[in-house]
C-alpha positions in Angstrom: 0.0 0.0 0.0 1.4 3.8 -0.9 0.8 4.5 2.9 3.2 2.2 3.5 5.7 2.6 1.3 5.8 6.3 2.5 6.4 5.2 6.5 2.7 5.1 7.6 1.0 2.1 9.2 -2.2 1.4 8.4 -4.2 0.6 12.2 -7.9 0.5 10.0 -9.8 1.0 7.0 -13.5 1.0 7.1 -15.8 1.3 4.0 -19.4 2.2 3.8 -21.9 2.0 1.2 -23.7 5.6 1.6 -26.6 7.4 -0.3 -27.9 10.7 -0.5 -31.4 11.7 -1.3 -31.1 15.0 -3.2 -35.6 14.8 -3.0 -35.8 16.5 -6.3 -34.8 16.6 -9.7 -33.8 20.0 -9.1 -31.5 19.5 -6.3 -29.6 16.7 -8.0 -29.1 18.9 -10.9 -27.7 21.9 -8.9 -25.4 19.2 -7.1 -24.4 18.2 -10.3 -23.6 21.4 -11.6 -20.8 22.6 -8.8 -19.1 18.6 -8.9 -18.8 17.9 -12.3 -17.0 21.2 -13.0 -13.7 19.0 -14.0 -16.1 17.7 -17.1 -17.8 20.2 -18.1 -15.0 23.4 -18.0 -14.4 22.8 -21.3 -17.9 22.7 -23.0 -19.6 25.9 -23.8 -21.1 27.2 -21.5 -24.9 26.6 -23.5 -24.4 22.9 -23.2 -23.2 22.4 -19.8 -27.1 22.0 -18.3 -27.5 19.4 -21.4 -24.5 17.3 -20.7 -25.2 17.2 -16.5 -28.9 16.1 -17.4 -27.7 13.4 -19.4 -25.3 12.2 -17.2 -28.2 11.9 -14.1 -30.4 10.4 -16.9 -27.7 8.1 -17.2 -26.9 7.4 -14.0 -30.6 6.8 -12.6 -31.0 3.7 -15.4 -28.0 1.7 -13.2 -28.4 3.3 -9.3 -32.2 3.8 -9.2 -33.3 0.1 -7.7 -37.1 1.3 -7.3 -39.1 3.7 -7.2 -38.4 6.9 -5.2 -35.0 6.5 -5.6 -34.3 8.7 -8.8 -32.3 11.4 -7.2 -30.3 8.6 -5.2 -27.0 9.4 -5.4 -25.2 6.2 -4.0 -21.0 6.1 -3.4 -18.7 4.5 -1.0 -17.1 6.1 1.7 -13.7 5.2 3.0 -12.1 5.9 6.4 -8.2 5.4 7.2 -6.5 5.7 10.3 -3.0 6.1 10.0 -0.2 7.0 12.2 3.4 7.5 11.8 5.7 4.3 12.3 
């Protein structure tokens, strides 16, 4: 592990599935618009809104399970403790 290598022990890693609930259509769309700045900083400025739409129209075929969940936004957090050898 890079930790490691660099002189850090690794005491614990944890990983959690996680969701938020953005509630609206709305809300996952304005979340969408300040995150995927890396992707969209080079597309005019016109079709920004069109390619973030897309992506959640995307994105809610393979992470909405059932109904409810289409402004699910699902990830994996992961916790490390670390602490100098």
């Amino acid at each position: 592990m890079l930790a490691e290598q660099c002189g850090l022990h690794v005491s614990r890693t944890h990983t959690e599935a996680k969701a938020w609930d953005f509630q609206s259509r709305s809300a996952f769309l304005a979340f969408g618009s300040v995150t995927f700045v890396e992707w969209t900083q080079h597309l005019p400025e016109a079709l920004r809104l069109v390619f973030i739409t897309d992506v959640l129209d995307r994105y809610r075929h393979v992470a909405a399970d059932a109904p409810g969940e289409e402004n699910l936004f699902r990830f994996y957090q992961m916790d490390i403790t670390l602490s100098s050898r």
